[in-house]
C-alpha positions in Angstrom: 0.0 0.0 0.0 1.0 3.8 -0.8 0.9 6.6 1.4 1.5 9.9 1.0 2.8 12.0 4.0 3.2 15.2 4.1 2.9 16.6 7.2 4.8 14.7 10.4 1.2 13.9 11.9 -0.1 12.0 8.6 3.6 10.0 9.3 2.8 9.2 12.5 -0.8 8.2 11.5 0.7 5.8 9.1 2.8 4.3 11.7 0.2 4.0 14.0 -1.8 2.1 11.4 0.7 0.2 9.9 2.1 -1.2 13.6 -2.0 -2.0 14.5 -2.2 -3.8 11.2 0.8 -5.8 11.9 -0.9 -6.4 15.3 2.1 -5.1 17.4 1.8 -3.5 20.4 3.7 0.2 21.0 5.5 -1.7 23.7 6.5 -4.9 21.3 7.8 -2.4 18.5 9.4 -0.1 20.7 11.3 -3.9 22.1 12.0 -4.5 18.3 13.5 -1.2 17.5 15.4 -0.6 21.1 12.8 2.3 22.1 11.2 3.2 24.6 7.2 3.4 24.5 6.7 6.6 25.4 8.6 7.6 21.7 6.9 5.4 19.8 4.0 6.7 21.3 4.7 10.5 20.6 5.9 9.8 17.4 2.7 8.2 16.4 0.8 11.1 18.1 2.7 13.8 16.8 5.2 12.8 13.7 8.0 14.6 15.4 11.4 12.2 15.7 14.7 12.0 14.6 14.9 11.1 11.1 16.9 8.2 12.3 14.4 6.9 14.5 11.8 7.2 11.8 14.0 5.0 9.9 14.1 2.5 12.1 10.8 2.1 13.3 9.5 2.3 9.5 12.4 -0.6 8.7 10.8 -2.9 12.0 7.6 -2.4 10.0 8.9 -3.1 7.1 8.6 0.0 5.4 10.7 2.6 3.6 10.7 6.2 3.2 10.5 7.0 -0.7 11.1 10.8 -1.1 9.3 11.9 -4.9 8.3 15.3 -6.5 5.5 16.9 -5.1 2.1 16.3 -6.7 0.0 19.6 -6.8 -1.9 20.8 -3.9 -4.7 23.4 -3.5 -3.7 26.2 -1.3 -5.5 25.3 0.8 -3.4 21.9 1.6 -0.4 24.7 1.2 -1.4 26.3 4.3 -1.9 23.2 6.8 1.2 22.0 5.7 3.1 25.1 7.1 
């Protein structure tokens, strides 16, 4: 499946999703990617993270981050974004 993200919060939605769909628990990925909770926690509830640690916990859900050229966006989408 593709997502786009391109605010930190839709990120940390995805991860969120992604880790429930995989059935893990914030605790048993945290484990998996030598975390504690409480990041994985605020990193699903607020995008914000080292980019390293983004990395990692995408690569424990088997993910990658695929940078591309920006499809257009209203304004509108413009604004929320900054």
């Amino acid at each position: 499946m593709k997502t786009i993200a391109r605010t930190p919060l839709q990120l940390g939605n995805h991860i969120r999703e992604t880790r429930r769909r995989l059935g893990l628990t914030q605790e048993q990925l945290a484990a998996t990617v030598g975390l504690r909770q409480k990041t994985v926690s605020e990193l699903e509830s607020t995008g914000n993270a080292r980019l390293s640690t983004v990395l990692r916990v995408l690569a424990a859900l088997d993910q990658e981050l695929v940078v591309s050229s920006r499809t257009k966006s209203s304004a509108r989408e413009m604004e929320e974004i900054f």
